[in-house]
N, CA, C and O atoms as CSV, one atom per row, in Angstrom:
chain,resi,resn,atom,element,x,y,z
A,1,UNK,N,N,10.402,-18.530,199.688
A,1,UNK,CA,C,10.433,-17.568,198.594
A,1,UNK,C,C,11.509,-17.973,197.596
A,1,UNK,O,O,12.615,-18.456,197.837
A,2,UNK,N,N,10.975,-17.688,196.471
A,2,UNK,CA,C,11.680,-18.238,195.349
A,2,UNK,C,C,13.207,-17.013,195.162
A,2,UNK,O,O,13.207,-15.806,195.405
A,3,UNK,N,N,14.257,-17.795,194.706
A,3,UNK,CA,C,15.076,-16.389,194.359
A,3,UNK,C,C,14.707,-15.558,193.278
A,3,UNK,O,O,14.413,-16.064,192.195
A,4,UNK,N,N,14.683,-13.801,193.533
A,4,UNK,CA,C,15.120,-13.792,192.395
A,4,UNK,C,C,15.738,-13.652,190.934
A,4,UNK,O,O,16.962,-13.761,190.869
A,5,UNK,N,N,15.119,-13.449,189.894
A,5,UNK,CA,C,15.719,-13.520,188.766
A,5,UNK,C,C,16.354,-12.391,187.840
A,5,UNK,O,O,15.701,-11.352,187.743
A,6,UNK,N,N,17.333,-12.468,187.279
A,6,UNK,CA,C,18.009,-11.056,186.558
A,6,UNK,C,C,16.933,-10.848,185.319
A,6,UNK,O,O,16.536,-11.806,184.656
A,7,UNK,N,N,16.599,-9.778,185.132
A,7,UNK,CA,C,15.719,-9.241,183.929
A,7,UNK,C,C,16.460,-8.184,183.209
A,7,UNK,O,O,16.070,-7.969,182.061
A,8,UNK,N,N,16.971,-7.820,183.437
A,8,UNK,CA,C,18.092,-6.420,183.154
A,8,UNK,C,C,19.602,-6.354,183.385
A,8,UNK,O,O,20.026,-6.478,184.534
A,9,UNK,N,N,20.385,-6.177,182.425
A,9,UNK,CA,C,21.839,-6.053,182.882
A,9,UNK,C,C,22.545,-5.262,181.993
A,9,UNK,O,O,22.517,-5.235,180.763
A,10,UNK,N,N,23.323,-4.481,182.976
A,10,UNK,CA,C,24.139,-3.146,181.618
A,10,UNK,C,C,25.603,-2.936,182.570
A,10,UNK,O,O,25.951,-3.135,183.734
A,11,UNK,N,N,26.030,-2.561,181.669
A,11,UNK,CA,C,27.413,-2.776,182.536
A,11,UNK,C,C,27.780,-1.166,182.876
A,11,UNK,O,O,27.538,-0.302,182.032
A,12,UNK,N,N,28.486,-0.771,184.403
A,12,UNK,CA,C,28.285,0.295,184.666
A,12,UNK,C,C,29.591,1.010,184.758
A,12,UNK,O,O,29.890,2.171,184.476
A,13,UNK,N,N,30.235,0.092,185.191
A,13,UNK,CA,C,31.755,0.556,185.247
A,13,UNK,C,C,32.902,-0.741,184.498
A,13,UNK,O,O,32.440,-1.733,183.935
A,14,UNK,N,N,34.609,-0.454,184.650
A,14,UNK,CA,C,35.099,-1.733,184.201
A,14,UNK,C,C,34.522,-2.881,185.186
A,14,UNK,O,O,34.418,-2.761,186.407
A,15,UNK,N,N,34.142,-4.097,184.368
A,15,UNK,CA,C,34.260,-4.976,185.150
A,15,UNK,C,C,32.815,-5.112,185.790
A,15,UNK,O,O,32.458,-6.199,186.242
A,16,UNK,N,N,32.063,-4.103,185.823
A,16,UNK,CA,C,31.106,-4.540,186.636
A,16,UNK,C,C,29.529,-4.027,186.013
A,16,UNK,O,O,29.377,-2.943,185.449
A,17,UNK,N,N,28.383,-5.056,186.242
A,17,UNK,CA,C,27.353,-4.649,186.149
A,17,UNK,C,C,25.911,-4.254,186.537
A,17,UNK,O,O,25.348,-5.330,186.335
A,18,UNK,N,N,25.518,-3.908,186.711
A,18,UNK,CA,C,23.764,-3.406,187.207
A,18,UNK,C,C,23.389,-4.295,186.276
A,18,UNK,O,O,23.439,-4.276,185.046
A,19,UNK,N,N,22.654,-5.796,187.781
A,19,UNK,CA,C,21.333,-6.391,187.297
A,19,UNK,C,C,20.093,-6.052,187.932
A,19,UNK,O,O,19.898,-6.544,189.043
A,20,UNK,N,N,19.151,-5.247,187.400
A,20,UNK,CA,C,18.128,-5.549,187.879
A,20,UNK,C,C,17.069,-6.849,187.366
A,20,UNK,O,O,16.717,-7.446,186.349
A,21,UNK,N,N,16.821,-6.809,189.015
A,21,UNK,CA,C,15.880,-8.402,189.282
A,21,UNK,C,C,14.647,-8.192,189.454
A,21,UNK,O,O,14.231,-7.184,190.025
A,22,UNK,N,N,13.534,-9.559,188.757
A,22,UNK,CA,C,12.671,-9.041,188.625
A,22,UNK,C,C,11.389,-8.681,190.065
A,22,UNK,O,O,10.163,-8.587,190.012
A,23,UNK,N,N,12.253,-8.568,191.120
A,23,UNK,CA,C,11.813,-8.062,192.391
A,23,UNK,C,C,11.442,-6.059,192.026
A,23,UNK,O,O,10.884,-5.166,192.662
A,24,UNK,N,N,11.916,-6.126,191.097
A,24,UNK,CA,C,12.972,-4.603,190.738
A,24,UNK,C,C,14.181,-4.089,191.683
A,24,UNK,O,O,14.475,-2.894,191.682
A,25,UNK,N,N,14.861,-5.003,192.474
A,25,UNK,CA,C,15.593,-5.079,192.971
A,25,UNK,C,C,16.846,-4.310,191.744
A,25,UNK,O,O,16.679,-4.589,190.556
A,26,UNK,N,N,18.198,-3.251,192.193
A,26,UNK,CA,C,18.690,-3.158,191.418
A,26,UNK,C,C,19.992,-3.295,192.267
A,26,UNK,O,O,20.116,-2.625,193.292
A,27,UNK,N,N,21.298,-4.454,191.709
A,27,UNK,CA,C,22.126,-4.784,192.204
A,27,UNK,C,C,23.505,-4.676,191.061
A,27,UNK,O,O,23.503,-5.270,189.982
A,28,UNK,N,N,24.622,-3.819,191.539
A,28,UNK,CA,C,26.031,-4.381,191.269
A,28,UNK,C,C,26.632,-5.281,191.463
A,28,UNK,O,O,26.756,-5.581,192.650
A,29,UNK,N,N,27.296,-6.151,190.445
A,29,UNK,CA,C,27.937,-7.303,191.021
A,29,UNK,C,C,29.537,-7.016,190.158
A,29,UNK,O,O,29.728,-6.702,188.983
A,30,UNK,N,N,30.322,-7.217,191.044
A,30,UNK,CA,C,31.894,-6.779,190.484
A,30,UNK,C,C,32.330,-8.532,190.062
A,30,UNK,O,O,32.390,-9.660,190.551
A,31,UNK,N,N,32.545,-7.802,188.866
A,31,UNK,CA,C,33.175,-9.704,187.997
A,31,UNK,C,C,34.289,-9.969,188.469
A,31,UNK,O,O,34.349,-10.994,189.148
A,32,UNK,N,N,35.546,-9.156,188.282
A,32,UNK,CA,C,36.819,-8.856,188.864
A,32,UNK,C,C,37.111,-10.138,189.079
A,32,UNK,O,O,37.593,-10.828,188.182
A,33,UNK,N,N,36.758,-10.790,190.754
A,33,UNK,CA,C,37.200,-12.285,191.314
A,33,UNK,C,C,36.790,-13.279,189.767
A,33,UNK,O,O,37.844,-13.731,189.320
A,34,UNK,N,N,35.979,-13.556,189.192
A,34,UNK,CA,C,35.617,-14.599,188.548
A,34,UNK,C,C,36.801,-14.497,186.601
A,34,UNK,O,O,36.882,-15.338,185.705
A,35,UNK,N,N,37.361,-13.298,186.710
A,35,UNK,CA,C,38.153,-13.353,185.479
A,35,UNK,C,C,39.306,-14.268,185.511
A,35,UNK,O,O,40.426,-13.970,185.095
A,36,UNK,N,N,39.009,-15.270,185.969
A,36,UNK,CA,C,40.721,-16.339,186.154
A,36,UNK,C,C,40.288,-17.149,184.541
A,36,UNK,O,O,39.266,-17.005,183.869
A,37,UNK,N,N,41.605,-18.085,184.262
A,37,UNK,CA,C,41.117,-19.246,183.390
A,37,UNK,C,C,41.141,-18.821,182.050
A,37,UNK,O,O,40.804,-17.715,181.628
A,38,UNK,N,N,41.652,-19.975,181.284
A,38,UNK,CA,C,41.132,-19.000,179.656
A,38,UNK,C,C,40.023,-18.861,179.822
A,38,UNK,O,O,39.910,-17.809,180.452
A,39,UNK,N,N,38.694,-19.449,179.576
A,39,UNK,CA,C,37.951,-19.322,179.606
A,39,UNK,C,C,36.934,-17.826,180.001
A,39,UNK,O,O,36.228,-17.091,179.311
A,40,UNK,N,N,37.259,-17.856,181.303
A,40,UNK,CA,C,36.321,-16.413,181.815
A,40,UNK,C,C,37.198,-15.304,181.478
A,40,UNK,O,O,36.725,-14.174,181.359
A,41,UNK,N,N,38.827,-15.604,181.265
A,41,UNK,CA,C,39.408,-14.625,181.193
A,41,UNK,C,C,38.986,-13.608,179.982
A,41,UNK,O,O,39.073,-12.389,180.131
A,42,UNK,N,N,38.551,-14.173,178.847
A,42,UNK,CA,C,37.999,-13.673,177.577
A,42,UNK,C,C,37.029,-12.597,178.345
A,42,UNK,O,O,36.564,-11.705,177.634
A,43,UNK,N,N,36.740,-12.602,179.508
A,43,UNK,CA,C,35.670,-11.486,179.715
A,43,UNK,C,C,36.481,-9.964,180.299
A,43,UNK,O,O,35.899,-8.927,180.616
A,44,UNK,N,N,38.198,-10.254,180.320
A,44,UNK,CA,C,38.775,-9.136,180.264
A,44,UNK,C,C,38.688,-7.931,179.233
A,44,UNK,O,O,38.654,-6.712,179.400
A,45,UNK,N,N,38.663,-8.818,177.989
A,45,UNK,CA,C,38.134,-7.845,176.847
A,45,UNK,C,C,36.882,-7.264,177.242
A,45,UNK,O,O,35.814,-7.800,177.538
A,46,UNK,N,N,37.329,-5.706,177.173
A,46,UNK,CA,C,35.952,-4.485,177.604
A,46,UNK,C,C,34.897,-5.000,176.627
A,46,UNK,O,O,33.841,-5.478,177.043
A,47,UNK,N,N,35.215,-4.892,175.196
A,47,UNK,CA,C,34.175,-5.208,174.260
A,47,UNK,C,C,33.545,-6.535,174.473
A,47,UNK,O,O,32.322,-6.591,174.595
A,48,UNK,N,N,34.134,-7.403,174.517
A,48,UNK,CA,C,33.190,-8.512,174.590
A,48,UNK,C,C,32.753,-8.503,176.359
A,48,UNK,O,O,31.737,-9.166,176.567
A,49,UNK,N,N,33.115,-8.124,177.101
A,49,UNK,CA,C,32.329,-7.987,178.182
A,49,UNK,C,C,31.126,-7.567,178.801
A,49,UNK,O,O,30.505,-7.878,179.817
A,50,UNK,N,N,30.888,-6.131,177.131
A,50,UNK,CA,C,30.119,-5.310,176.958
A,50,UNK,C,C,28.651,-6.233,176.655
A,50,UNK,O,O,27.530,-5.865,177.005
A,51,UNK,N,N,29.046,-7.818,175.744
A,51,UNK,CA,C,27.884,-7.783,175.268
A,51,UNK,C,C,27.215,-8.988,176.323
A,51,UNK,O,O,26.802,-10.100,175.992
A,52,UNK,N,N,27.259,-8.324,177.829
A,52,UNK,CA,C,26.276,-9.353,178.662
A,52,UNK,C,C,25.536,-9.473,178.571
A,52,UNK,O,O,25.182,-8.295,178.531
A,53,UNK,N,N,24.050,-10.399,178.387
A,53,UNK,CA,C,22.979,-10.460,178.578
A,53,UNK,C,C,22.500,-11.269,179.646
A,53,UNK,O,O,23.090,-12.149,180.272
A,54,UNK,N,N,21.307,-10.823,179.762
A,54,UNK,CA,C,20.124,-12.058,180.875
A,54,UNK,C,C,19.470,-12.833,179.970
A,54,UNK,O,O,18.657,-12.407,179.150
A,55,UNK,N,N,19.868,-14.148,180.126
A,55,UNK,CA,C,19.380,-15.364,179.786
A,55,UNK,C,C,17.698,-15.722,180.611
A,55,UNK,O,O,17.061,-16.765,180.465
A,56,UNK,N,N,17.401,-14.849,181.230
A,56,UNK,CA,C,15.780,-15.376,181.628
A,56,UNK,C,C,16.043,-15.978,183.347
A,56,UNK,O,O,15.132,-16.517,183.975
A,57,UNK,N,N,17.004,-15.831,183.741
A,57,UNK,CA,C,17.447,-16.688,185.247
A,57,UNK,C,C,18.766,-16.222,185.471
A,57,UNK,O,O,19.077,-17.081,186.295
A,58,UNK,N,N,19.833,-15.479,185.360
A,58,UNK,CA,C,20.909,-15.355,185.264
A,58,UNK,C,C,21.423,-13.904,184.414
A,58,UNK,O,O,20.827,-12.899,184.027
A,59,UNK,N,N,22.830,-14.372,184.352
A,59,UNK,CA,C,23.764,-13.419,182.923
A,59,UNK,C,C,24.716,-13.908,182.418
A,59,UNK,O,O,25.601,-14.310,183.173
A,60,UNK,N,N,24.855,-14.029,181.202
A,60,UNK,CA,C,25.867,-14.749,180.501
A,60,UNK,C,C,26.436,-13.889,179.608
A,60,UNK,O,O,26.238,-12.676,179.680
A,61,UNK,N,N,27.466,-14.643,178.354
A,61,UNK,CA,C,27.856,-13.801,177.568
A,61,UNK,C,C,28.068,-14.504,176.573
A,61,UNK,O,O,28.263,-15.681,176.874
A,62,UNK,N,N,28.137,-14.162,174.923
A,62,UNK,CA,C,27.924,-14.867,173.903
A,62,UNK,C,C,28.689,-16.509,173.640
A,62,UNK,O,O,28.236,-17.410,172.934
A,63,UNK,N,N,30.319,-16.527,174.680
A,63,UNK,CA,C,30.622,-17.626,174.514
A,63,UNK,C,C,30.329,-18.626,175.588
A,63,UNK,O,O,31.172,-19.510,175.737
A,64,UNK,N,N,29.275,-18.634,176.362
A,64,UNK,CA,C,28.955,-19.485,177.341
A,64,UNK,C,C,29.321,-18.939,178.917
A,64,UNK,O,O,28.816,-19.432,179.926
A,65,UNK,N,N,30.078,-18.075,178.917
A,65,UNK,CA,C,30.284,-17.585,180.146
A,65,UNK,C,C,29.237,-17.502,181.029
A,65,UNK,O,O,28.605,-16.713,180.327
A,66,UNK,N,N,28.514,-17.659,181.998
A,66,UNK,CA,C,27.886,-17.462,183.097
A,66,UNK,C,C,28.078,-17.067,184.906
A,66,UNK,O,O,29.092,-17.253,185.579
A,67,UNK,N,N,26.954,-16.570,185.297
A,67,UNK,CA,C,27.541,-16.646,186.678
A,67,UNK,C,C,26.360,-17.144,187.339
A,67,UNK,O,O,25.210,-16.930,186.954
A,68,UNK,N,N,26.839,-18.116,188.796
A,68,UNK,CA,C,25.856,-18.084,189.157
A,68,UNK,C,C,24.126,-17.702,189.853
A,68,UNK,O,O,23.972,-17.357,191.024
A,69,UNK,N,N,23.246,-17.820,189.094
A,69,UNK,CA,C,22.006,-16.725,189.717
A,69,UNK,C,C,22.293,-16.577,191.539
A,69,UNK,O,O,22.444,-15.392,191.839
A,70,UNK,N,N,22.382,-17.442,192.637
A,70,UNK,CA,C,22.623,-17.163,193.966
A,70,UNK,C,C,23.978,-16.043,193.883
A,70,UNK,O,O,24.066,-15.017,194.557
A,71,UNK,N,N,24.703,-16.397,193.158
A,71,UNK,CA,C,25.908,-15.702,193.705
A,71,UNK,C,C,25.759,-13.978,193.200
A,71,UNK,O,O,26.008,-12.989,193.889
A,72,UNK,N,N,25.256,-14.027,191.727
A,72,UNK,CA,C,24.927,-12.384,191.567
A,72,UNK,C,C,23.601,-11.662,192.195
A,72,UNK,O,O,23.386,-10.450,192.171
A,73,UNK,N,N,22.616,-12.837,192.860
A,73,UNK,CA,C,22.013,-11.881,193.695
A,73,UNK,C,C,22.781,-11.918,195.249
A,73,UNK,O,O,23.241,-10.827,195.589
A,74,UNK,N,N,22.893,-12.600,195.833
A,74,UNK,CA,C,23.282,-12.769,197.041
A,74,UNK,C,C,25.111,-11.750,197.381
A,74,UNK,O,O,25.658,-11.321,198.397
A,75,UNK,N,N,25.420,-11.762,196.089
A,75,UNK,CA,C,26.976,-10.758,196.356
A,75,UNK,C,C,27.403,-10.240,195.613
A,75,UNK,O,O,28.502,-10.480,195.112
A,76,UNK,N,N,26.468,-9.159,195.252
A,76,UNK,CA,C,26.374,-7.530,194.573
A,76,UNK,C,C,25.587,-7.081,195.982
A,76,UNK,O,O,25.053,-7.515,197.003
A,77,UNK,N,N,25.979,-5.716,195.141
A,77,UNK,CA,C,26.294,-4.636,196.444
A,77,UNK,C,C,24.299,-3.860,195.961
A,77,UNK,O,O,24.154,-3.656,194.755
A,78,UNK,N,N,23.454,-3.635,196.573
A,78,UNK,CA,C,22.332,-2.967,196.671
A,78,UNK,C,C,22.248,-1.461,196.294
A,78,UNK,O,O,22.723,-0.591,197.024
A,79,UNK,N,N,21.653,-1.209,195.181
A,79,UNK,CA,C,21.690,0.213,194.531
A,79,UNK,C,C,20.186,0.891,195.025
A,79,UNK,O,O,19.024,0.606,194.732
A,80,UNK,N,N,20.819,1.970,195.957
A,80,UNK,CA,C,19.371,2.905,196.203
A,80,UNK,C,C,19.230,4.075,195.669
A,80,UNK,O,O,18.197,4.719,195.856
């Protein structure tokens, strides 16, 4: 079985967002660990954190930021 893929993402609390996958799976994944670095750190800013999207396989954010698709399905927490 194929993994799978983020279709949906909104951010729910600081730091963290609801992807739903297109299983309709709906998962939290807390960014928190991944804000190190200049780089990802830019995703401390609430506003620009705000503007995550799903790239079609994933979630990114306007300056290249990404995470990996295994890691935000496999370790977010399961929303029932």
């Amino acid at each position: 079985m194929l993994r799978p893929v983020a279709v949906d993402v909104e951010v729910v609390e600081v730091h963290k967002i609801l992807i739903t996958f297109n299983t309709g799976e709906k998962k939290v994944f807390d960014v928190t660990p991944y804000m190190k670095g200049e780089w990802y750190s830019e995703l401390l800013d609430e506003e620009y954190f705000k503007t995550v999207r799903t790239n079609g396989y994933s979630v990114d954010w306007e300056n290249g930021q990404d995470l990996c698709p295994g890691e935000i399905y496999y370790c977010s927490s399961s929303v029932y």
